[in-house]
N, C-alpha and C positions, 0 to 999 in steps of 0.2 A: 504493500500500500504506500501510496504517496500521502502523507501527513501533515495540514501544517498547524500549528499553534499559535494562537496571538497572544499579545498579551502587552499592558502597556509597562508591566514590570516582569523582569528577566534577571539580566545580569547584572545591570546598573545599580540594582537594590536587594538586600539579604533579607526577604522574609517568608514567612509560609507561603505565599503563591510564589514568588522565585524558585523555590527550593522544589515544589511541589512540579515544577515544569519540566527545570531539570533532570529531576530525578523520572521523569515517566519519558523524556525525549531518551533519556540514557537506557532506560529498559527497551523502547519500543524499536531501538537503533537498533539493539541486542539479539533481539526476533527477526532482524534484517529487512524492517521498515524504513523508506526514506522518509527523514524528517526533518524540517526544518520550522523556524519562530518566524514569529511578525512580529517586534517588539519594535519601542522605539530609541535614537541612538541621545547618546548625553553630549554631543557636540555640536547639533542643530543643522549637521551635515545627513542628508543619507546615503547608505550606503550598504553593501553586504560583506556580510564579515562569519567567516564560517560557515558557509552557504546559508546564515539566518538575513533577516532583512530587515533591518532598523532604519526606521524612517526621523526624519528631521524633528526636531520636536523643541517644546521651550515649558520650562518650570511652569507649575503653577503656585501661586503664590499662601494658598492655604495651606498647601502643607507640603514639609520638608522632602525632598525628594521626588517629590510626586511629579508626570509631566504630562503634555498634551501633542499632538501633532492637529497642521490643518492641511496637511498635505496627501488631500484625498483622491488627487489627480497623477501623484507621482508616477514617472516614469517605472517606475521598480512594481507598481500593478502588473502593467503589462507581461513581465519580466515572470513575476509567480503566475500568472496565469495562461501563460506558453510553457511553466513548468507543469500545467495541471496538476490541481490536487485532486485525489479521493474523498477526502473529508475534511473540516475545518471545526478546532474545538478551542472554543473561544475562552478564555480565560478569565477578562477581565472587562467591566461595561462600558467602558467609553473610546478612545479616538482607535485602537486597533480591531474595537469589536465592528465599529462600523466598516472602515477598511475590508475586513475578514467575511462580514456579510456580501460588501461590494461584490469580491473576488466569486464568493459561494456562488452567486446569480449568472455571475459571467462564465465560470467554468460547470455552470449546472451540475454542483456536488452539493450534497446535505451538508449542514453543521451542525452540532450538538456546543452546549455551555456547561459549565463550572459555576456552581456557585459560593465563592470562598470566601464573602464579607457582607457583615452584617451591616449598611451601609447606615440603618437608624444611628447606629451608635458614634456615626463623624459628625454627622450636624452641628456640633458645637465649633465644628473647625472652619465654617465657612457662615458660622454665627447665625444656624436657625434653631428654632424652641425645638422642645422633642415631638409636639405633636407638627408641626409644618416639615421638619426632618423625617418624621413617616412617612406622609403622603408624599414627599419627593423621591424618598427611598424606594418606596412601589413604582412609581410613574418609572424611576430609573428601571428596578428590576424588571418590572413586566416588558418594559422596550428591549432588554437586555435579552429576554428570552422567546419572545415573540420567535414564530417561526423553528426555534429549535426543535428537532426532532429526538432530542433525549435533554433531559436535566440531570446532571449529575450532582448531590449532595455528599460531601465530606462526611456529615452524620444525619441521624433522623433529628435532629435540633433545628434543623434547618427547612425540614420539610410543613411544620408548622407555620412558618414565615411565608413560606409562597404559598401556603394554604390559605393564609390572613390576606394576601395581596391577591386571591383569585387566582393564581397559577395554577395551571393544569395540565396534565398530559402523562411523557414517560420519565418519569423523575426516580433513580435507581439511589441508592445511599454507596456508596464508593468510596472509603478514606483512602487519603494520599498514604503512598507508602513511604519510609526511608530505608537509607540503606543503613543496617542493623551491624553490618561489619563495621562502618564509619567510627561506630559508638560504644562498639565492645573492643576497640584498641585495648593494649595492657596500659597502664599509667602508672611504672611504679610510683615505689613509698619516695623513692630519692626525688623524682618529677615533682610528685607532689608535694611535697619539704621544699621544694625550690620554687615552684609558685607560690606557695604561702609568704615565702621570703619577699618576693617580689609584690607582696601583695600585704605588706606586713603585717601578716595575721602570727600567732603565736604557733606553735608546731602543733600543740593540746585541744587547741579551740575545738567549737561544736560548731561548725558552719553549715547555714540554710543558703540556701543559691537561689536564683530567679534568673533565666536565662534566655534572653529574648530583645525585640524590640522594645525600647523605653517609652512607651507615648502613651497620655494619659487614661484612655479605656481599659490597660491592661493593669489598671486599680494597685499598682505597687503602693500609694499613699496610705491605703488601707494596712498591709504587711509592715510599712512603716511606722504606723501607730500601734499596732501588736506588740510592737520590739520592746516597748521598757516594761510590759509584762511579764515578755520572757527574763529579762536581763532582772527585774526583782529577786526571780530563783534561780537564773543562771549567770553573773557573770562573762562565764567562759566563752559566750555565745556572740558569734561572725554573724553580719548579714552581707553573705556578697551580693551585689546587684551585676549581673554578666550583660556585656553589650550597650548598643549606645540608641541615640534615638533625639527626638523633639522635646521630648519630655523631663531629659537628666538634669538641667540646672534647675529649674522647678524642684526634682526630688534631693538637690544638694544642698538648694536652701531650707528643707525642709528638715532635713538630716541636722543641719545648723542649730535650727529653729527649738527643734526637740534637744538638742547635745548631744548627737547620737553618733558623732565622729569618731570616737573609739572603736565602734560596734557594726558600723556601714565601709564598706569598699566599693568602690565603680571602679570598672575594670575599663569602660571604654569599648569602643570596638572590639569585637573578635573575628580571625581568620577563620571562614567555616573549617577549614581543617583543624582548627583549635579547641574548635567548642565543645568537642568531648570531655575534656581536660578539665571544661569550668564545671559541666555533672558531675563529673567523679570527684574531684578537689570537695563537693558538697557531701554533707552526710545526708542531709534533707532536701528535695526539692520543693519547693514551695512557689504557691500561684493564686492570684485572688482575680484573676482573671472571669469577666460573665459575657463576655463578647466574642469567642471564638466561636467558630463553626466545627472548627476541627480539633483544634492547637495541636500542633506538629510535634511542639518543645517538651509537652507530655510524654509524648512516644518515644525524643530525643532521650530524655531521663532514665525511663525505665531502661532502653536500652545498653546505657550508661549503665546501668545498675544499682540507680540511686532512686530510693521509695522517693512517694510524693505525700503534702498535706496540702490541699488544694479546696478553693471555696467551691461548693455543689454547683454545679454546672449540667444542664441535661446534655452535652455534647459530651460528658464525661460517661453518662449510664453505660455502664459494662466493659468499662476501661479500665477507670480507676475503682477498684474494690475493697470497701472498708473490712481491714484486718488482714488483706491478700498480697496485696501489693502496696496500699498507705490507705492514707482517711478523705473522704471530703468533709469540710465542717459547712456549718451554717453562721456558728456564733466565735465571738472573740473568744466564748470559753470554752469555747470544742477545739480550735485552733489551739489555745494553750496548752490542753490537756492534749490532744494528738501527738503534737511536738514534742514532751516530756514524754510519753506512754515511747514510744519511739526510743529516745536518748537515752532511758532507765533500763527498758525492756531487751536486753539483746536477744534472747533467745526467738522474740517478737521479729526484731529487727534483722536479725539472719535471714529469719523466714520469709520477710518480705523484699529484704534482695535478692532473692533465689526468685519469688516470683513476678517479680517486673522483670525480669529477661523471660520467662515464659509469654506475660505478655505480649511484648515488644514482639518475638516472631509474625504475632497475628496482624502483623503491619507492615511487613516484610516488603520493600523496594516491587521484588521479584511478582508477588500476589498482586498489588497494582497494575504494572505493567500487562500481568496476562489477562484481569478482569478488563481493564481496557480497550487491550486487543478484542477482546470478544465482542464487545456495545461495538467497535468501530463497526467488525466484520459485518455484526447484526442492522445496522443502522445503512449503510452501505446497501445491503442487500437487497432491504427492504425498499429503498429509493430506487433501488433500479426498479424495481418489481411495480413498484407504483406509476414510476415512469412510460413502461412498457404498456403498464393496462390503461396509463389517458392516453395513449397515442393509436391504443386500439379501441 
């Protein structure tokens, strides 16, 4: 099959739809699919670059990284669409999905979407209430999926969403996979004695880690305010903050604010090749995160081999399993009590790093890759099949 992907973030930017592209262009290569992106370039030039195809584009101004193109004429249409695609799976709602629709019409191939963000919960970024932030967030979605001949959900959390916006049709639940080797690296004890160093934590510390993009939805303020709870009865207790973001001087003032500079580290950026390093360095991962569809950095942890205490999430049912693998809480005092039940309890605590790598399997890079293969095959088929019976 000829494959192509859009998306207006790719490689320019580290986050779960990045990653999640990635990692399924890299499986679907593997099955001996041609594949290529439509993403767009961070130079305002287009151009192709590893047979992908980044179009011109320029920032937008609400948020950090984010960009646009209006270059819906470009010469490099023509260019994908003398490559004919088989299929086109859109990734993300704005300047490459329309692009990616263009192309679908002209080379009369179906497309199918991704649905990877809760879009209610940016509103605040381009300064609307949360109720005017909804009805824009559907207007967006439904244009977004219009036409699609499959809907792909990260988890059933999400299926509720386009349910409340009237969405309808073939909507399958499909989490992205990772790649599970990345994150069961070995990291010894000496690595990690030398990060801490670098990171001047003490060698003995208790450290909880959060690792991800830094921006304000993914409720680190909250985990913040937790900390002089723990630190009453513990002391010894780290809170690394892993990665960088919009978000991080906000959370340093905060850090200030409380006197929490002993007890908080920001690491800053991470190399994705590094961010196993910050899991494992963690005894706890922890996340107060309510806005994921998926959260990838879940799956990253356990793989890692490091439990999670994580605020209840319906994207989390059947992930994360209380006493299996770590806890979800509701309250600041189940959060407390998780954390300690954890750091007292080892024989607890063995058990539940033995079972987040069982988990992890069931997310496996490899399982993506061929669930996807199969919706193309199917989707594909079915449009010919349809095609054939209006022309007869």
């Amino acid at each position: 099959m000829k494959i192509l992907l859009t998306s207006d973030m790719y490689t320019s930017q580290i986050n779960g739809v990045s990653a999640s592209i990635i990692t399924l262009k890299n499986e679907l290569e593997k099955k001996g699919h041609e594949v290529r992106v439509l993403s767009l370039s961070t130079d305002g030039k287009s151009h192709i670059e590893n047979n992908d195809y980044l179009f011109g584009s320029y920032p937008v101004i609400f948020y950090p990284g984010v960009r646009q193109t209006l270059k819906y004429k470009d010469p490099m249409i023509k260019q994908i669409v003398d490559w004919n695609p088989d299929i086109i799976h859109l990734q993300t709602e704005f300047s490459t999905c329309k692009i990616g629709k263009k192309i679908a019409k002209l080379c009369n191939c179906p497309y199918i979407t991704t649905c990877h963000t809760f879009w209610e919960e940016y509103s605040g970024y381009i300064g609307l209430g949360k109720k005017l932030g909804r009805v824009v967030a559907k207007k967006i979605v439904r244009k977004y999926n219009k036409g699609s001949k499959a809907i792909i959900i990260p988890t059933e959390k999400m299926r509720s969403v386009l349910e409340r916006y009237n969405i309808a049709g073939n909507i399958l639940a499909i989490p992205s996979g990772i790649d599970i080797d990345r994150f069961s690296k070995e990291f010894s004890e000496k690595e990690k004695n030398k990060l801490k160093e670098e990171l001047n934590i003490d060698k003995n510390a208790k450290i909880l880690v959060s690792v991800g993009r830094i921006a304000k939805e993914k409720n680190i303020d909250e985990l913040l305010s937790y900390l002089p709870s723990l630190i009453e009865k513990d002391e010894n207790i780290v809170f690394v903050i892993g990665g960088g973001g919009p978000y991080q001087k906000k959370l340093e003032s905060k850090v200030k604010k409380l006197s929490l500079e002993k007890y908080v580290r920001f690491t800053g950026m991470i190399k994705p090749k590094n961010t196993y390093k910050y899991f494992k360095l963690g005894d706890i991962f922890i996340c107060a995160s309510q806005t994921e569809t998926q959260g990838i950095t879940y799956i990253e942890s356990m793989a890692s081999g490091t439990p999670l205490v994580c605020r209840y999430d319906k994207c989390l049912d059947g992930v994360v399993k209380d006493g299996y693998n770590g806890f979800m809480y509701n309250t600041k005092e189940e959060y407390v009590d998780y954390i300690f039940e954890m750091f007292n309890n080892k024989t607890l605590y063995k058990k539940l790093k033995k079972n987040v790598l069982v988990t992890a399997k069931e997310f496996s890079k490899e399982k993506f890759g061929e669930r996807i293969e199969n919706l193309y095959l199917s989707v594909i088929n079915d449009y010919k099949k349809g095609s054939v019976e209006s022309e007869g």
